[in-house]
C-alpha positions in Angstrom: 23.5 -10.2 8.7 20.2 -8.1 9.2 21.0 -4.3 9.9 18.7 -2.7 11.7 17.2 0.5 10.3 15.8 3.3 11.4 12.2 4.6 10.6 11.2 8.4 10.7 7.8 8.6 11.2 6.4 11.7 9.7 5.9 14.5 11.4 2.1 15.1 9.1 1.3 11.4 9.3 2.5 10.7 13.1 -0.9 12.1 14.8 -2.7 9.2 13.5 -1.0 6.4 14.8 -2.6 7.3 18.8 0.5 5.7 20.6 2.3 9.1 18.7 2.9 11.9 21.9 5.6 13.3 19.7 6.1 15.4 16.0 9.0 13.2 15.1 9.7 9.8 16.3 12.3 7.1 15.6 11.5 3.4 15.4 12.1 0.7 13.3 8.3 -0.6 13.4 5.1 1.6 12.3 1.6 0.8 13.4 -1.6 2.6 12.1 -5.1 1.1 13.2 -7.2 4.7 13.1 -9.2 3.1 16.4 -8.5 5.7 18.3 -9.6 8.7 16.0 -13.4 10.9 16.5 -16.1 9.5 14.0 -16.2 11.5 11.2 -13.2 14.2 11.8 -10.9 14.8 9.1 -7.5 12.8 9.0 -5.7 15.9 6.7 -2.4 14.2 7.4 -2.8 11.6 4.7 -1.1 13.9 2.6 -2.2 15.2 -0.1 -5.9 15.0 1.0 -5.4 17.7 2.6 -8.8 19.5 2.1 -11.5 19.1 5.1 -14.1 15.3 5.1 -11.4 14.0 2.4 -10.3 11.7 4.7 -11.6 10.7 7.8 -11.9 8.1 11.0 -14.7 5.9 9.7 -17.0 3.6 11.7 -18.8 2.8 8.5 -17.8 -0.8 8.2 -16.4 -3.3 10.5 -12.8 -3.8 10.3 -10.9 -6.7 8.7 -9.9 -8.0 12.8 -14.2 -8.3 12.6 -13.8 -6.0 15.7 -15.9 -2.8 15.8 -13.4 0.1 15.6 -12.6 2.9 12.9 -11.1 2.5 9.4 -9.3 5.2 7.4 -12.3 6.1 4.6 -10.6 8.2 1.3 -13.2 10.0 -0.5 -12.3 11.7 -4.0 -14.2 13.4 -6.8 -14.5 12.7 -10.6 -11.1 14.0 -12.0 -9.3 14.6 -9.3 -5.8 12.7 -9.7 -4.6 13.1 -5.8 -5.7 10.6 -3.3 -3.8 9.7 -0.9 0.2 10.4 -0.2 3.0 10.2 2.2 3.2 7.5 5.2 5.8 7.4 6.5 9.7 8.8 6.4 12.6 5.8 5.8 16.4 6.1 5.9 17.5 2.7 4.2 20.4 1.9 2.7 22.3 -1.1 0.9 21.6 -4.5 2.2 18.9 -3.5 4.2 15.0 -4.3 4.5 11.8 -3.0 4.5 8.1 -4.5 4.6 4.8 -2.9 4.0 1.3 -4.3 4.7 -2.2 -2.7 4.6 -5.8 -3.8 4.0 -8.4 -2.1 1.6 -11.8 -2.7 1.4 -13.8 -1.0 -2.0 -17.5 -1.0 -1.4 -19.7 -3.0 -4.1 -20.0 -0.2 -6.2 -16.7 1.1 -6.8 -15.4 1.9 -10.1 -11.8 0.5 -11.2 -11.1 2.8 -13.7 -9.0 6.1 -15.0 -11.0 9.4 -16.3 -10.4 11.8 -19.0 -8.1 14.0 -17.1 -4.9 13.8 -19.1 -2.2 11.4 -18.7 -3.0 9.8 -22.1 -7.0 9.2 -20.6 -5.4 7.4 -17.6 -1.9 6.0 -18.2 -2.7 3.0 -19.7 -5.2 2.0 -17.4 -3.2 2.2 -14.5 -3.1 3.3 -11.1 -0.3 4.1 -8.7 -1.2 2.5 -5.7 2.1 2.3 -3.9 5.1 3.7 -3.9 9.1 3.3 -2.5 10.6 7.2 -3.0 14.0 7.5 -3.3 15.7 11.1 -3.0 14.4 13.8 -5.5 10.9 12.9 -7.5 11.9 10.9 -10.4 13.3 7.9 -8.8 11.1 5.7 -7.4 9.7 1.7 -7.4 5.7 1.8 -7.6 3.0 -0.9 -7.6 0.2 0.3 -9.9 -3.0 -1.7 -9.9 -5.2 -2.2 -13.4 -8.3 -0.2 -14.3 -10.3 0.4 -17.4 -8.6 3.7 -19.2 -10.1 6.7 -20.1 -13.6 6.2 -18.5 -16.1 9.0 -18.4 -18.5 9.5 -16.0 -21.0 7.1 -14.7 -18.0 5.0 -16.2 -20.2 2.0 -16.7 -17.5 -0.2 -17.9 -15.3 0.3 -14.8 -13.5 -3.4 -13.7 -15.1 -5.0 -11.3 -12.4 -6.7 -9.1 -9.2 -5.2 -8.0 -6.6 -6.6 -9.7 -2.7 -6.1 -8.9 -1.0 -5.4 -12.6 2.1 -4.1 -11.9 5.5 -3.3 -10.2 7.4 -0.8 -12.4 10.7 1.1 -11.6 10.4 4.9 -12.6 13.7 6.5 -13.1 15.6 3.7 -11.6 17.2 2.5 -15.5 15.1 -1.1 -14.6 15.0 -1.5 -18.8 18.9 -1.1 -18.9 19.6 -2.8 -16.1 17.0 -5.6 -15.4 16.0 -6.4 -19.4 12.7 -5.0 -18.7 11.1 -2.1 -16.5 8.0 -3.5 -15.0 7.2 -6.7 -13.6 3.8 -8.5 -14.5 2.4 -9.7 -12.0 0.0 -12.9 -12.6 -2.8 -12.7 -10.1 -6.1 -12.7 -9.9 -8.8 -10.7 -9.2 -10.0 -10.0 -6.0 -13.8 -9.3 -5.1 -15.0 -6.1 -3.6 -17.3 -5.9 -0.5 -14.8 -7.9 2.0 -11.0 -6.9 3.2 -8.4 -7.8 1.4 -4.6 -8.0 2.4 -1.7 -6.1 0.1 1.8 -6.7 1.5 5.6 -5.7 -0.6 8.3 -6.8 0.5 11.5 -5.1 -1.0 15.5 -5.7 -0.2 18.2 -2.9 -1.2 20.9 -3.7 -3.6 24.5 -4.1 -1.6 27.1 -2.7 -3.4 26.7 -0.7 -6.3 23.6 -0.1 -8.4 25.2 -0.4 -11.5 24.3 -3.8 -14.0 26.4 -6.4 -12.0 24.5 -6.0 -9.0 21.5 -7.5 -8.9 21.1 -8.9 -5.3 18.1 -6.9 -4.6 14.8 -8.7 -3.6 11.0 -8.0 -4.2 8.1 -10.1 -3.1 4.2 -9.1 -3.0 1.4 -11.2 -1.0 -2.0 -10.5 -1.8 -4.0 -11.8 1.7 -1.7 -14.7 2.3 -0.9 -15.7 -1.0 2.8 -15.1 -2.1 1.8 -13.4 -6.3 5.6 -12.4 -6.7 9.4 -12.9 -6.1 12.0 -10.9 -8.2 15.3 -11.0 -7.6 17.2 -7.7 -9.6 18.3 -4.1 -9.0 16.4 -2.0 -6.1 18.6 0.8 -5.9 18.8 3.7 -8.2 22.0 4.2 -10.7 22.6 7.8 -8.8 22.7 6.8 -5.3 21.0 7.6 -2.5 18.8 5.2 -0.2 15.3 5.0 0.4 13.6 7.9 1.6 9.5 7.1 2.1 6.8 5.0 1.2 3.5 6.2 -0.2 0.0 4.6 -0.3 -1.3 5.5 -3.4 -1.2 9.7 -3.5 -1.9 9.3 -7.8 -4.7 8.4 -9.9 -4.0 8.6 -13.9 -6.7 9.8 -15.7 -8.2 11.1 -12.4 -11.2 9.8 -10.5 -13.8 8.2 -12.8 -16.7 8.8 -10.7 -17.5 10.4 -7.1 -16.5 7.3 -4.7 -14.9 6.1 -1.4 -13.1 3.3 0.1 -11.4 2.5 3.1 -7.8 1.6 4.4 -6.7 0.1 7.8 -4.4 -1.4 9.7 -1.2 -0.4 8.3 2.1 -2.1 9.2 5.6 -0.9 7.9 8.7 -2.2 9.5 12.5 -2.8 8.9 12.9 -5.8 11.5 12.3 -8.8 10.3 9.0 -10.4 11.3 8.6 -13.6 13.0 6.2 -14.9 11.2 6.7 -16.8 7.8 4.7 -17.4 4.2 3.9 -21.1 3.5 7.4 -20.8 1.6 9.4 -20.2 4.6 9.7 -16.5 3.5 9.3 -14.2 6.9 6.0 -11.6 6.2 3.7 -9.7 8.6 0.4 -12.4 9.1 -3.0 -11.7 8.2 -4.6 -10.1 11.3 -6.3 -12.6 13.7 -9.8 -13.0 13.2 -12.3 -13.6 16.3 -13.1 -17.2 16.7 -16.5 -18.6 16.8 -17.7 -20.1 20.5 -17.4 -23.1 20.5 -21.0 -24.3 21.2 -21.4 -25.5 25.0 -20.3 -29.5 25.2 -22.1 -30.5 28.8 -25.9 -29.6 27.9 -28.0 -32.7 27.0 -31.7 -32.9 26.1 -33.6 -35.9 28.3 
């Protein structure tokens, strides 16, 4: 039976969402379209941009609904590890449910790639791109994309697509428990210069977290297309239920180059959504796009 949960919205995050009249809300649904924010001004709540023009309400392109409107746009500078951060706030416990969907759009010229900046020149070619917290800052279930390690500015040999490499649990005993710590993920890439869905899908472990108990549930949809379902241990070994989700907020081997790209329409919720995959699995649908008119049917040339 599905047990409702509730959401705390964070207090940083919840002036960008512009239904928000209050610091601290609770829900079990979370909405973020950045429509409503001024062109140009500085969205410092994406924590940890925090610094002024890092982020901002962006006109720049039009969004994936193909509706004029504003777009979150993250800008960062060669080296810098941070980039993006805290969501959202989550109380979830055993049994219980959560789904996550964004959109990302990287302009023709960005560079998938790590820098020089420690982290053995860019943790294997990773990057953290997002993240299921659980209490303290150890434990934790991430989805890290792939990216060319350790490359120096103008980084010419930077991927080209975005391509989803990984779901790995950090301090969560996955190896001891699950035979491995990161799952694989076969996908392939996906092209820059047009929006592209990213959806997780993750159930808590009932009962106990210990090696018995592997009732948990993880599924990832790239657009519409189902790239994973894992069925093992979601809960850590210590206890304690999920406490936030994170869109990206690390870059190993820092920034490779001076660049930007943009985030939008941001969906996290704990009920479960109406809609279903072409496998019967429920997930939050691609946004509606426009329809062309339909070209007028009673004109006739004589």
């Amino acid at each position: 039976m599905f047990k409702r949960a509730r959401i705390i919205i964070s207090a940083a995050f919840a002036t960008i969402a512009s239904a928000l009249v209050v610091q601290f809300a609770y829900a079990t649904d979370f909405n973020a379209d950045f429509d409503g924010g001024e062109e140009g001004a500085s969205i410092t709540e994406f924590w940890f941009l925090t610094a002024a023009l890092k982020s901002v309400y962006s006109g720049d392109i039009v969004g994936p609904s193909g509706v004029p409107g504003k777009s979150l746009k993250i800008s960062n500078e060669v080296d810098n590890k941070w980039f993006g951060g805290k969501i959202i706030e989550v109380d979830l416990g055993e049994g219980e449910e959560v789904w996550v969907r964004w959109y990302q759009y990287f302009p023709d010229d960005f560079k998938f790639a790590n820098g020089r900046n420690g982290d053995g020149y860019g943790g294997a070619g990773m990057i953290k791109w997002l993240r299921f917290q659980y209490p303290g800052n150890s434990e934790r279930i991430t989805f890290e994309i792939d990216a060319t390690p350790g490359c120096a500015q103008p980084c010419e040999s930077a991927l080209s697509e975005m391509i989803p490499d990984m779901i790995i649990g950090e301090g969560t005993s996955w190896k001891e428990r699950n035979g491995n710590q990161a799952i694989f993920l076969q996908s392939p890439g996906h092209q820059k210069g047009s929006w592209h869905s990213i959806q997780m899908y993750m159930k808590l472990s009932s009962g106990s977290a210990d090696i018995g108990d592997g009732d948990g549930l993880i599924r990832m949809w790239v657009d519409s297309n189902l790239i994973a379902e894992y069925q093992r241990n979601t809960l850590p070994t210590n206890g304690g239920n999920l406490k936030s989700v994170w869109l990206g907020n690390y870059w190993n081997g820092g920034y490779p180059n001076d660049q930007s790209f943009y985030i939008d329409d941001i969906k996290i919720t704990s009920i479960v959504p109406a809609t279903n995959d072409s496998n019967g699995n429920p997930y939050i649908a691609p946004i509606s796009m426009p329809s062309a008119p339909m070209p007028p049917s009673d004109i006739y040339i004589k």
